[in-house]
LORO-457888 format. One record per residue (C-alpha): residue in one letter; residue number from 1; x, y, z. Coordinates in steps of 0.1 Angstrom, whole numbers. Layout:
<nodes>
["a", NUM, [X, Y, Z]] ...
</nodes>
This chain:
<nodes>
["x", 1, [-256, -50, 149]] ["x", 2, [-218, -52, 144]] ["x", 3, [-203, -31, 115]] ["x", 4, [-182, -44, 87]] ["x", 5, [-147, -58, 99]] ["x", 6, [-117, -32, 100]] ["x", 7, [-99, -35, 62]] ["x", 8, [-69, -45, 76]] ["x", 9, [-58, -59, 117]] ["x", 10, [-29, -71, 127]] ["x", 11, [-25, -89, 161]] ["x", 12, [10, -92, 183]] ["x", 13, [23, -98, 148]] ["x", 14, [59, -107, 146]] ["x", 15, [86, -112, 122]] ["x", 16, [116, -135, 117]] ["x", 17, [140, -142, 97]] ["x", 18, [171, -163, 94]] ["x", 19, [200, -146, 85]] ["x", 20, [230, -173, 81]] ["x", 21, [215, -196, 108]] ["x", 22, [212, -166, 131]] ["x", 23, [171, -156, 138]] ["x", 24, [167, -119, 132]] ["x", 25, [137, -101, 144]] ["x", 26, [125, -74, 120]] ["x", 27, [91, -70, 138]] ["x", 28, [87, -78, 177]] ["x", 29, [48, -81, 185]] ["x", 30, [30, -54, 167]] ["x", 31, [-8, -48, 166]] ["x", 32, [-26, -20, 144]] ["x", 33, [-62, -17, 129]] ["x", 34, [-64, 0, 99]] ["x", 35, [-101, 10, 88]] ["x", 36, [-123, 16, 59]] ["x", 37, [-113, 52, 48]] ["x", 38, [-80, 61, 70]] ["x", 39, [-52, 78, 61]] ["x", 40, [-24, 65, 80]] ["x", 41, [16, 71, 78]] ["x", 42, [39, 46, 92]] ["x", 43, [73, 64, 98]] ["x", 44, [104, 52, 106]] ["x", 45, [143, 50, 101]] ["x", 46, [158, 21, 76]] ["x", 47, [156, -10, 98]] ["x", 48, [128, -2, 118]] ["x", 49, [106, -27, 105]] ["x", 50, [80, -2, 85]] ["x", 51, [85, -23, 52]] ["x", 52, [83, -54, 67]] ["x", 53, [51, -42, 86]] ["x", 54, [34, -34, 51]] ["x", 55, [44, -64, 32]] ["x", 56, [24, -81, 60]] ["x", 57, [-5, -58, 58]] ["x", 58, [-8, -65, 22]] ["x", 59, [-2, -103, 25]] ["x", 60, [29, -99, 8]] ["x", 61, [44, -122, 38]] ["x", 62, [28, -139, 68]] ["x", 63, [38, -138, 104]] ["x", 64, [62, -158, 120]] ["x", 65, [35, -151, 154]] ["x", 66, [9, -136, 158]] ["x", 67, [-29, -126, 136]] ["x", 68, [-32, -109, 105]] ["x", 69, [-64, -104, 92]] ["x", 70, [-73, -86, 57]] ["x", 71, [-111, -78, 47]] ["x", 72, [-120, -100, 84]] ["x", 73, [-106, -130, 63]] ["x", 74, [-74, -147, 89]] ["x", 75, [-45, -151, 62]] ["x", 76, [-31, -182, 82]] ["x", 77, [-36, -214, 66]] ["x", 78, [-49, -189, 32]] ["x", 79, [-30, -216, -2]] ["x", 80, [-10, -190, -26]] ["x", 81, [-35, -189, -47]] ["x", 82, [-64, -178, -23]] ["x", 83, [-36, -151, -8]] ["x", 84, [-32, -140, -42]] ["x", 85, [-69, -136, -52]] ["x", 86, [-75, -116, -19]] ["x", 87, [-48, -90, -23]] ["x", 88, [-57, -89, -56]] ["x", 89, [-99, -81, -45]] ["x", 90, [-89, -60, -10]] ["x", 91, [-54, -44, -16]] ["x", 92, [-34, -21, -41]] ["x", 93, [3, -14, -43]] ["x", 94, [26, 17, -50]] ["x", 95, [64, 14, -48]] ["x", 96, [91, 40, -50]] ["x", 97, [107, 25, -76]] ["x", 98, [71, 21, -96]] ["x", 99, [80, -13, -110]] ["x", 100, [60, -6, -145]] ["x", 101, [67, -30, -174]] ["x", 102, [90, -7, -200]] ["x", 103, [80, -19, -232]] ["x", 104, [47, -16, -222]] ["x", 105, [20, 19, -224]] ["x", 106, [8, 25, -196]] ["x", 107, [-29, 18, -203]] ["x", 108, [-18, -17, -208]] ["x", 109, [5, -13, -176]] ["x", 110, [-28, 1, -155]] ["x", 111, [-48, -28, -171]] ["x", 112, [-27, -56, -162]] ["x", 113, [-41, -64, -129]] ["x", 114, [-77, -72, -144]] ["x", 115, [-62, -98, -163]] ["x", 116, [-63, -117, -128]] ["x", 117, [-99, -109, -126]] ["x", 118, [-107, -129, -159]] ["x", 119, [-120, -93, -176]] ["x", 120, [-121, -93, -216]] ["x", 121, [-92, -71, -232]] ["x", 122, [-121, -46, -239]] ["x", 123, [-130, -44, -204]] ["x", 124, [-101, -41, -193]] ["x", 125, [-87, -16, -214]] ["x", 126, [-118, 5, -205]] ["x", 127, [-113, 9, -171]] ["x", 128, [-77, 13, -170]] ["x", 129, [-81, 45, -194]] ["x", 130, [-111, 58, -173]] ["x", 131, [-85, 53, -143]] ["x", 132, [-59, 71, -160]] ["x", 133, [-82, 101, -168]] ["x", 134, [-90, 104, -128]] ["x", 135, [-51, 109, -122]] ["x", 136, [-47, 133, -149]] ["x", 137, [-26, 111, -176]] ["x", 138, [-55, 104, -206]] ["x", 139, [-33, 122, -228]] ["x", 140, [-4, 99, -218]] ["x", 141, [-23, 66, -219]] ["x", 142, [-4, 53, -249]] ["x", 143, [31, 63, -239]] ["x", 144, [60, 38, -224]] ["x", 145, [70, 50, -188]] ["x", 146, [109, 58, -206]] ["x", 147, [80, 85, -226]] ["x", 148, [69, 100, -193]] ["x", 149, [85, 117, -159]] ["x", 150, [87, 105, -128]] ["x", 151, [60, 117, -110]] ["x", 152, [38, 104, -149]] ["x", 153, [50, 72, -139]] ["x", 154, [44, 70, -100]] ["x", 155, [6, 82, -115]] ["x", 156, [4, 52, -133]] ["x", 157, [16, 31, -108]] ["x", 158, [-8, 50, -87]] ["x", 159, [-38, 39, -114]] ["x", 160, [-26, 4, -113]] ["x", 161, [-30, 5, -81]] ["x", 162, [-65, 16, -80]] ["x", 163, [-80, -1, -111]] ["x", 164, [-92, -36, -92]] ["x", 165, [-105, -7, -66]] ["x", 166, [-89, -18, -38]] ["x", 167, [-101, -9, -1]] ["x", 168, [-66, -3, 14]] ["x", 169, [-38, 14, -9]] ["x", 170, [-1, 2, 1]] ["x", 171, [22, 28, -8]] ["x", 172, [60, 25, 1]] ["x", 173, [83, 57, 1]] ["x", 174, [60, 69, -33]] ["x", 175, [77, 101, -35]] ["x", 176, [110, 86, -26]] ["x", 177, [121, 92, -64]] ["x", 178, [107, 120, -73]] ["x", 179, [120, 159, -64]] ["x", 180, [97, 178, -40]] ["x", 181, [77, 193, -56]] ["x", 182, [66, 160, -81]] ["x", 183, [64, 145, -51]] ["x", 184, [42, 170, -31]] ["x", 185, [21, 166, -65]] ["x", 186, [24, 121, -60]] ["x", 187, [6, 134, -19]] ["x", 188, [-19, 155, -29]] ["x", 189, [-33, 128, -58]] ["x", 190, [-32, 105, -26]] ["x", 191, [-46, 124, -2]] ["x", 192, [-80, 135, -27]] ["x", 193, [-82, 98, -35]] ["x", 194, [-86, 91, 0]] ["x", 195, [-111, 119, 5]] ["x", 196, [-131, 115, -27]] ["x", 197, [-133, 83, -34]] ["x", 198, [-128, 65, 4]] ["x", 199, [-94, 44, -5]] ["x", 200, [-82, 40, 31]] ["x", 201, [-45, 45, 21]] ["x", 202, [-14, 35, 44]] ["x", 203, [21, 54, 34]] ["x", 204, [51, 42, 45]] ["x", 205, [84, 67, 54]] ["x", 206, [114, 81, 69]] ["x", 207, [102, 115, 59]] ["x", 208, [87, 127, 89]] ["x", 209, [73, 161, 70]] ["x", 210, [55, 132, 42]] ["x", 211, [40, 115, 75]] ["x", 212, [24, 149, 91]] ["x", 213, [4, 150, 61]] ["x", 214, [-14, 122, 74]] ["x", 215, [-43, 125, 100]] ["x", 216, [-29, 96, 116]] ["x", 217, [9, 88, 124]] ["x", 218, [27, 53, 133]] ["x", 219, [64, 57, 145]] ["x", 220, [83, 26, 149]] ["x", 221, [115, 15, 158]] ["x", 222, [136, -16, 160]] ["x", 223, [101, -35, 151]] ["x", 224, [86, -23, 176]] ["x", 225, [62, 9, 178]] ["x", 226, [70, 33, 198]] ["x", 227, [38, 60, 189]] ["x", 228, [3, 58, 175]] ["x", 229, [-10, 93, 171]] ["x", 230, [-47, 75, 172]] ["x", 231, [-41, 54, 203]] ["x", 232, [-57, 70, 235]] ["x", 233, [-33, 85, 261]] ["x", 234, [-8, 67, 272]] ["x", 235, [-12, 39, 251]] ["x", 236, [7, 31, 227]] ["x", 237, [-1, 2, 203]] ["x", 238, [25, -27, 204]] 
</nodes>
């Protein structure tokens, strides 16, 4: 009997772009399993391709070559709409830059992506303030993000995030706005989400000190990888 289909697999997957008629390669044939529970850090200098490679993990883009599969489900040939529905069912986001909506509290900002799951206002509402209480903002619930800190608004983005209760968590350079120690703070919320609650999260870097936190490390470089700390001997992963 075969067990349940990694979260997230991507096969020889490359990237191109046209840059003023010239083809620029921002991933070169890159293949990476990501399963059910993992905590992974993909680590890398600006241009290496370790944004690119988590837009595609999260279906943000597709692949120029190669097989992407989210939840077991191939994304190739997947209409906007059914793309949309299964990030919105498999796959949560965090961003440096939180992108939060400023006029808006956050339980209403935490709540927003139910409204894509047809949820009443009640329900919704509901779950986004039990979600805030599990990151430690329910006093803050009702206050704008220009009301809170930084590291108050990465946990909400963090909440959004985990609200439609994703099976992968997406986060990209999540403490890259915050001082160390609000950052360290951002980690250690991540790292006991993953280990209480089973959210396989995926961080993305250039801080190699952020990445050793993970129990699994992905280097790459000029879209390729060079290192998979859970690839056997010898093998590296590309």
């Amino acid at each position: 009997m075969t067990g349940p289909a990694p979260a997230i697999e991507a096969v020889g997957v490359e990237r191109t772009y046209a840059l003023d008629g010239v083809d620029v390669a921002a991933l070169r044939g890159v293949s990476l399993t990501i399963e059910h529970g993992e905590y992974a850090a993909i680590v890398g200098p600006s241009g290496s391709g370790k944004s690119t490679l988590m837009h595609l993990l999260g279906g943000l883009d597709q692949p120029t070559r190669g097989t992407l599969r989210i939840g077991g489900r191939d994304v190739a040939g997947l209409d906007p709409g059914e793309m949309a529905h299964l990030r919105n069912a498999t796959i949560g986001f965090v961003f440096q830059s939180f992108h939060l909506l400023g006029r808006t509290s956050a339980l209403d900002n935490v709540a927003l992506p139910l409204v894509y799951r047809g949820l009443g206002a009640k329900e919704r509402r509901g779950r986004a303030a039990l979600m805030l209480e599990r990151v430690g903002l329910g006093h803050r619930m009702l206050h704008r993000p220009n009301q809170m800190s930084g590291g108050e608004q990465q946990r909400v983005a963090i909440a959004r995030a985990l609200v439609t209760e994703p099976v992968v968590l997406l986060a990209d350079e999540p403490t890259g706005n915050l001082d160390s120690a609000t950052g360290a703070a951002v980690l250690e919320l991540l790292e006991r989400l993953n280990t209480d609650e089973g959210v396989a999260v995926v961080l993305v870097t250039h801080d190699r000190e952020v990445a050793a936190r993970a129990r699994r490390q992905i280097v790459m470089r000029d879209g390729l990888m060079l290192s998979d700390s859970a690839a056997p001997a010898g093998e590296v992963a590309a």
